[in-house]
C-alpha positions as CSV (number, residue, x, y, z in Angstrom):
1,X,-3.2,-0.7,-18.5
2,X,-1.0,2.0,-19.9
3,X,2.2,2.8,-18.6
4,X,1.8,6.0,-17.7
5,X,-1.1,5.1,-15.4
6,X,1.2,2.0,-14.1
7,X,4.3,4.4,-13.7
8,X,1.9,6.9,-11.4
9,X,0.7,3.7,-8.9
10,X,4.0,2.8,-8.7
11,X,5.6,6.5,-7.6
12,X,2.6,6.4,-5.5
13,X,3.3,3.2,-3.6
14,X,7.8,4.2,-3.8
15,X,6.7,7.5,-2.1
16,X,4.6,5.5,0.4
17,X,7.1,3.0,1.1
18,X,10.4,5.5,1.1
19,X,8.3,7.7,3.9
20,X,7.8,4.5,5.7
21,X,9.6,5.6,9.4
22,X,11.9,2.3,10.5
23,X,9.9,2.4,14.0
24,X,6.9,1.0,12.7
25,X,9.1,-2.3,11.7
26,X,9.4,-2.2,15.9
27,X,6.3,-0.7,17.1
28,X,3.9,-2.3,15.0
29,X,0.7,-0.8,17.4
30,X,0.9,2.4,15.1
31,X,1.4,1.4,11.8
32,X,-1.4,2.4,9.6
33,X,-2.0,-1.0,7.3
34,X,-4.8,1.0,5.3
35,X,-2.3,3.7,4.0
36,X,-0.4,0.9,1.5
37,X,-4.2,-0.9,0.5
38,X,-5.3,-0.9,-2.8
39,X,-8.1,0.7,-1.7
40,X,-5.8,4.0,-0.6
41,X,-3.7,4.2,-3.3
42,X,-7.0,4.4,-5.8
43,X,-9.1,6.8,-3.3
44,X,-5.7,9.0,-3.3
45,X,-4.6,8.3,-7.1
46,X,-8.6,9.1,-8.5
47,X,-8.6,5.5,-9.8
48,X,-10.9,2.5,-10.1
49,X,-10.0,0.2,-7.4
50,X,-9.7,-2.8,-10.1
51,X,-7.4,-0.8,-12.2
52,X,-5.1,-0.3,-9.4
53,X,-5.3,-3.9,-8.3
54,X,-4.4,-4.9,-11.4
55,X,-1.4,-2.7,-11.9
56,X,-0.2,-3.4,-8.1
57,X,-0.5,-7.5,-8.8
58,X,1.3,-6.9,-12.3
59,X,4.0,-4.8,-10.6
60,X,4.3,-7.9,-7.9
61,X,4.6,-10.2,-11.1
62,X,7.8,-8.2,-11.7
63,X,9.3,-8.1,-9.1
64,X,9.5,-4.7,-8.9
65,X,6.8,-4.5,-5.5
66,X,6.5,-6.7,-2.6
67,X,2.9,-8.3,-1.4
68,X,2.0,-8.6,2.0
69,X,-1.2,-11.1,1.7
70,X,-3.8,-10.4,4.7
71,X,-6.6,-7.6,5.2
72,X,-5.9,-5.6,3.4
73,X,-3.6,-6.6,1.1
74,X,-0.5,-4.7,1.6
75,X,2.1,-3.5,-1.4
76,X,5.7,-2.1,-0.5
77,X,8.0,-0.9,-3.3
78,X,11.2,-3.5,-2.9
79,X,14.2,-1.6,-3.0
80,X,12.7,1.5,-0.9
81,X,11.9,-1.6,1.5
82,X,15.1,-2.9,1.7
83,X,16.9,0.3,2.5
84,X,14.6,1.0,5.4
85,X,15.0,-2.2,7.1
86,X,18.9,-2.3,6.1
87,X,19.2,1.0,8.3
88,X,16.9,-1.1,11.5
């Protein structure tokens, strides 16, 4: 995958993640799992799911996103992460 196309997932998924309000960390009953999916970040990003997937997974490999395993599959952008639940 290039990098520009990997560098555009993963502004999409720091944006995601730094937006992420603290309260749904403690009121999980409105947190909206399908908003960090794969599946979102291609419908919102005009991408093949499969490119996406493969750039999220690659992005995991390096440590740079975290990956919540389930369904869906959840990604988080680390550092963004951290802060939030640092200020909970």
């Amino acid at each position: 995958m290039k990098k520009n196309k990997a560098q555009l997932i993963l502004n999409e998924i720091e944006k995601r993640t730094s937006d992420l309000p603290k309260d749904y960390f403690l009121d999980s009953k409105d947190f909206n799992y399908s908003y960090y999916s794969t599946i979102s970040v291609a419908n919102d990003l005009n991408m093949q799911r499969t490119n996406v997937s493969k750039c999220l997974n690659e992005l995991v490999e390096d440590k740079i996103l975290i990956k919540i395993t389930g369904k869906p599959i959840l990604y988080f952008h680390k550092k963004s992460l951290k802060k939030i639940l640092i200020r909970i």
